[in-house]
C-alpha positions in Angstrom: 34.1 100.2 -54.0 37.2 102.6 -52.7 37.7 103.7 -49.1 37.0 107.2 -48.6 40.5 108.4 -49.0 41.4 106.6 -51.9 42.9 103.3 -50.4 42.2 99.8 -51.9 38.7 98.2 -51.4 37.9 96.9 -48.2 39.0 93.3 -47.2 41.7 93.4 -49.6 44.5 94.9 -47.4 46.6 91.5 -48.8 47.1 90.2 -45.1 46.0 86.6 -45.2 43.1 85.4 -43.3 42.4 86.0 -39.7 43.9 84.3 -37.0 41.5 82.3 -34.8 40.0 84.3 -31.8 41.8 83.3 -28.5 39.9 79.9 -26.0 37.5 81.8 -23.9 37.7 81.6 -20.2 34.5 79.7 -20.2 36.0 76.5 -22.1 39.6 76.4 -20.3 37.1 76.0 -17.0 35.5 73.2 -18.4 38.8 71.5 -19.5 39.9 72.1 -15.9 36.7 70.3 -14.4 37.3 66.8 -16.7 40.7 66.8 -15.8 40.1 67.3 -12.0 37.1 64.6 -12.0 39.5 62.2 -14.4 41.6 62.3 -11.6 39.1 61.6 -8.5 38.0 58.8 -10.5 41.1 57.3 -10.8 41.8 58.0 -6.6 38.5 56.4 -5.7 39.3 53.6 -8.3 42.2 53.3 -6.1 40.9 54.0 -2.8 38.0 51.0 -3.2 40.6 48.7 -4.5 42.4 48.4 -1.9 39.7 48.5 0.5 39.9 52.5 2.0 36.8 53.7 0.6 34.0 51.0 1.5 29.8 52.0 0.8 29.0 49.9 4.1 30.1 48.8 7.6 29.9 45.1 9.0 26.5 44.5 10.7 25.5 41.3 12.5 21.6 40.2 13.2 19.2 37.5 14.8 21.7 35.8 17.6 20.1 32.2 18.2 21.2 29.3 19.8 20.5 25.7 18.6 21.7 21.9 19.6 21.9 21.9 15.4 22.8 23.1 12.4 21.7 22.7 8.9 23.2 22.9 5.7 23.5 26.5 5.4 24.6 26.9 8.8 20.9 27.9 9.6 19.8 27.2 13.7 17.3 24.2 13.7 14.7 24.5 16.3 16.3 27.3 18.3 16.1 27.0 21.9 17.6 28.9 24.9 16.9 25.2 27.2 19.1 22.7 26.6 19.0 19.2 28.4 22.7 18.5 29.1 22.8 15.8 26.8 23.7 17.7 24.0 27.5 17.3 22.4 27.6 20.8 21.1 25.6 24.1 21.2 25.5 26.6 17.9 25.6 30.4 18.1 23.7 31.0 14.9 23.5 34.8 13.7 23.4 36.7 10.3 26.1 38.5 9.2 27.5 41.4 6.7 31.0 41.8 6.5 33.7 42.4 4.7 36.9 39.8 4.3 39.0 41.2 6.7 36.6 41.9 9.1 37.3 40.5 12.8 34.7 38.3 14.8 35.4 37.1 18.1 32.9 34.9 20.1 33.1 34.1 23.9 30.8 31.9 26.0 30.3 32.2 29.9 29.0 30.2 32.4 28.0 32.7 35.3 31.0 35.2 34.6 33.2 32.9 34.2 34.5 32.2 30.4 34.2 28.6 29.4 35.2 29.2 25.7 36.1 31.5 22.6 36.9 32.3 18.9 38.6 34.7 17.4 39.3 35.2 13.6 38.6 37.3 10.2 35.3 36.6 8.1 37.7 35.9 5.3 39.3 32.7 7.4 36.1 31.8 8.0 34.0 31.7 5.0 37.4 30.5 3.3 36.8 32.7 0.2 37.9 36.3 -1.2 35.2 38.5 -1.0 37.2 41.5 -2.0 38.2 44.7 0.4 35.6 46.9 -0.5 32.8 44.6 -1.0 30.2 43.1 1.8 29.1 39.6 1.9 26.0 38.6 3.0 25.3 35.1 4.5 24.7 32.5 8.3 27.8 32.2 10.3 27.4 29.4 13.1 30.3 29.0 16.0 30.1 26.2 18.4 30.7 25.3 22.3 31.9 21.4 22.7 30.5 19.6 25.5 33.4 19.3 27.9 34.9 15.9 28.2 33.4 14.8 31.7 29.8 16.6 30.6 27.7 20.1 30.8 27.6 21.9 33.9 24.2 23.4 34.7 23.4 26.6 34.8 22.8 30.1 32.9 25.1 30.3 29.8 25.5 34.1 27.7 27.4 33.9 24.1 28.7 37.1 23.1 29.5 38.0 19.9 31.8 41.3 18.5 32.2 42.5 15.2 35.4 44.3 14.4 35.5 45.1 18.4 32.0 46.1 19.1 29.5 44.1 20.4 27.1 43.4 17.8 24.8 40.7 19.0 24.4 38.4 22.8 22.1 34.9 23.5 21.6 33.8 26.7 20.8 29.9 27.3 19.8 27.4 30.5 22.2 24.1 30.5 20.4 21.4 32.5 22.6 19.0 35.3 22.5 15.7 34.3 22.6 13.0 37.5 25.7 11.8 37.2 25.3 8.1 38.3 24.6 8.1 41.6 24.3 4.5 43.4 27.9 3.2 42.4 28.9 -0.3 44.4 33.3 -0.1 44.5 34.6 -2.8 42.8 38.0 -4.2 43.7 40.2 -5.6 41.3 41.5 -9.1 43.5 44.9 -8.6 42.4 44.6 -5.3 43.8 45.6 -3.1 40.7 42.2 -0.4 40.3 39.1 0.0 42.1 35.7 1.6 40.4 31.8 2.2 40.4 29.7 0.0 39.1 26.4 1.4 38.8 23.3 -0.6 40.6 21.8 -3.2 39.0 24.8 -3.8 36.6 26.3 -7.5 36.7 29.2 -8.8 36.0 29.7 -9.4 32.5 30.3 -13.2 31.1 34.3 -13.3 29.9 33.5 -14.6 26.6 32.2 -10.7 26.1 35.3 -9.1 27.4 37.7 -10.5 25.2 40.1 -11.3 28.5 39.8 -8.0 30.4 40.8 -7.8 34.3 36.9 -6.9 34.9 33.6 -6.3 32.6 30.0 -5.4 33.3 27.3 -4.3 32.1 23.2 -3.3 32.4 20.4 -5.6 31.4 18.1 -5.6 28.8 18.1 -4.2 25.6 19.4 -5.5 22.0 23.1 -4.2 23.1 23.2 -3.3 26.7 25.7 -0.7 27.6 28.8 -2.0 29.3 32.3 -1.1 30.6 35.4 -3.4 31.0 39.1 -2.4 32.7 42.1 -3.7 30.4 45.5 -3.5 30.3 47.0 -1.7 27.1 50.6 -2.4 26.9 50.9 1.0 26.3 54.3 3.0 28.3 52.9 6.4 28.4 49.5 8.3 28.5 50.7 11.3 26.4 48.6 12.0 23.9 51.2 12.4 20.8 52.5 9.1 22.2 49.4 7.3 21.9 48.0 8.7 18.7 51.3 8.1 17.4 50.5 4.4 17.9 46.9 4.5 16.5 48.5 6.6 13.5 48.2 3.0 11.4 44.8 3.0 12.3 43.6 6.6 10.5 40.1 8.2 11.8 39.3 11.5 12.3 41.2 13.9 14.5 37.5 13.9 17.1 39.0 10.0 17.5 42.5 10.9 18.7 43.3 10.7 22.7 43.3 14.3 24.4 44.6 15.2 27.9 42.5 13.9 30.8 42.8 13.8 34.7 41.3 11.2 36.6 42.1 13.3 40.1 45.7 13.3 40.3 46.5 10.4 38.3 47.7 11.1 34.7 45.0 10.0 32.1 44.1 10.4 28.2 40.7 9.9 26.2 39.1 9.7 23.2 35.5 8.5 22.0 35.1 6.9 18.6 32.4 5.0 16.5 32.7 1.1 15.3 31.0 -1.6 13.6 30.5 -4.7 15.8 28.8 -7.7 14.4 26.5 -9.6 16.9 24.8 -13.2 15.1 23.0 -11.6 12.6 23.0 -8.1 13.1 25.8 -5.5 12.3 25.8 -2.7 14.9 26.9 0.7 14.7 28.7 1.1 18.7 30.9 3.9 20.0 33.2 3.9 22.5 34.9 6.5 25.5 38.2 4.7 25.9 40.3 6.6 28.8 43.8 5.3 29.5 45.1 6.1 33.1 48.9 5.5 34.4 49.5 4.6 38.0 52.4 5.9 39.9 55.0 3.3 39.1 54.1 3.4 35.0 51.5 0.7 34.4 49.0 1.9 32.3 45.0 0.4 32.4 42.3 0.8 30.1 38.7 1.4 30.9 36.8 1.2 27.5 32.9 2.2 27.9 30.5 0.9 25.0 26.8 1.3 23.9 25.0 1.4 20.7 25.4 5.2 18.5 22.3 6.1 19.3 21.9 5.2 22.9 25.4 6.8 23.8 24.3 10.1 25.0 21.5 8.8 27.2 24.1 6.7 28.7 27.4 9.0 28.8 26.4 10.7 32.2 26.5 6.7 34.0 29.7 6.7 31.5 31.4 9.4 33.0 30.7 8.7 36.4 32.2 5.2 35.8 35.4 7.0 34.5 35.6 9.6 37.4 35.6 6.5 39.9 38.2 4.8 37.8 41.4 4.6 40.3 44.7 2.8 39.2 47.2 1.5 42.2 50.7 1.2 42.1 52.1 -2.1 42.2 53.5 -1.2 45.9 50.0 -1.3 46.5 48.8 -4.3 45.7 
């Protein structure tokens, strides 16, 4: 076949192949759009990493208050009465947060604050849980009986997540009597006076190991008692002291802290024992405060029962202690 005028056949002009027909407008889009979506992958990669871009916010639910705790830091029995003879109370709640998230807890008696906590869920849980990612689980913060006991009346725990306030208890702490019917006893050589509860006797001096005075109640396989010693001790500072129990180890809830006895200078600590009496091994603990009178002698007043009687006796304890009163040697 010729072209009309002559010319060689068609498709044989003798200029190679084609080239390839230009990208459309459609395809460089679509190259555009992976290239743009590469890239916000690789910024919210980025962004969860380190803890900008999160898929949740810290939440806290079902504020209770319990004497105990179990395992899991779970409430047992929750309550909003307590008796006053309770050595702590729990703040149980559960929470979502992150690692880095700040709680804070503060109790009040009345409007006044009594105590408080403050730290990240990361401190707490003592784990990494990641910036971006929310843990799950029971938190439980605490509220130590005070040294010289509860005072009664209407208690509120507050708790705030990350600065809001995300969850509140309120709770009834009962008085205790706090030994009424103490007799003054006065030491003959004139160095301490204190309360002796009613009905208490002197105790025999082969139970007091050679203290200045010892009593204690009747009845019962170990009756509670108290006795007044001297220590030998030169100071009641409580790095002092604990520096000279040091040999003796136990836990840091065993060490001396700062007490006042009025305006004489004082330490105390309570701690647990085994005491063998005949044939029985007893499980005793002890409130041991240390007071200094004003020209540097320092007395001993050590408090015992049996473990599982102390609480029901700490209130006659403490009133013992508050009575406590050493005398200079000028007045004696």
């Amino acid at each position: 076949m010729t072209a009309p005028w002559g010319g060689p056949p068609a498709g044989d002009a003798g200029l190679g192949p084609a080239p390839p027909a230009p990208f459309g407008k459609g395809r460089a889009l679509a190259i555009t759009i992976a290239a743009a979506c590469m890239a916000l992958v690789v910024v919210l990669t980025v962004l969860f990493f380190t803890g900008v871009l999160r898929f949740s916010s810290p939440s806290l639910s079902g504020v209770k208050t319990a004497a105990k705790v179990d395992s899991r830091y779970r409430p047992v029995d929750p309550t909003d009465e307590f008796t006053g003879r309770e050595r702590r109370v729990y703040c149980c709640a559960r929470l979502k947060a992150f690692e880095d998230t700040v709680l804070e807890v503060r109790w009040y008696l009345g409007s006044a604050q009594v105590g408080g906590y403050s730290g990240t869920f990361g401190a707490i849980a003592k784990k990494t849980t990641g910036r971006s990612l929310a843990a799950r689980g029971n938190v439980a913060f605490y509220l130590d009986r005070p040294a010289d006991g509860w005072l009664g009346g209407d208690y509120r725990v507050t708790v705030y997540v990350d600065g809001r306030r995300e969850g509140e208890a309120t709770f009834t702490m009962g008085q205790l009597e706090s030994g009424s019917g103490l007799v003054t006893y006065e030491d003959p050589e004139g160095a301490f006076t204190i309360g002796v509860p009613s009905g208490w006797a002197i105790a025999d001096e082969a139970s007091t190991d050679e203290a200045l005075a010892g009593f204690t109640a009747q009845g019962s396989v170990y009756p509670p008692r108290f006795a007044v010693v001297e220590t030998g001790y030169t100071s009641v500072d409580p790095a002092y002291l604990n520096g000279v129990l040091a040999p003796e180890g136990g836990a840091p809830a065993s060490q001396f802290q700062v007490y006042s006895l009025g305006g004489t200078p004082a330490a105390r600590r309570e701690f647990e024992w085994d005491h063998r009496s005949g044939e029985r091994n007893l499980k005793l603990r002890t409130v041991q405060v240390v007071a200094q009178g004003a020209d540097g002698t320092v007395l001993g007043l050590n408090c015992h029962s049996l473990s599982s009687d102390f609480e029901a006796n700490l209130p006659v304890f403490n009133a013992v202690i508050n009575s406590f009163g050493v005398r200079p040697l000028s007045l004696r």
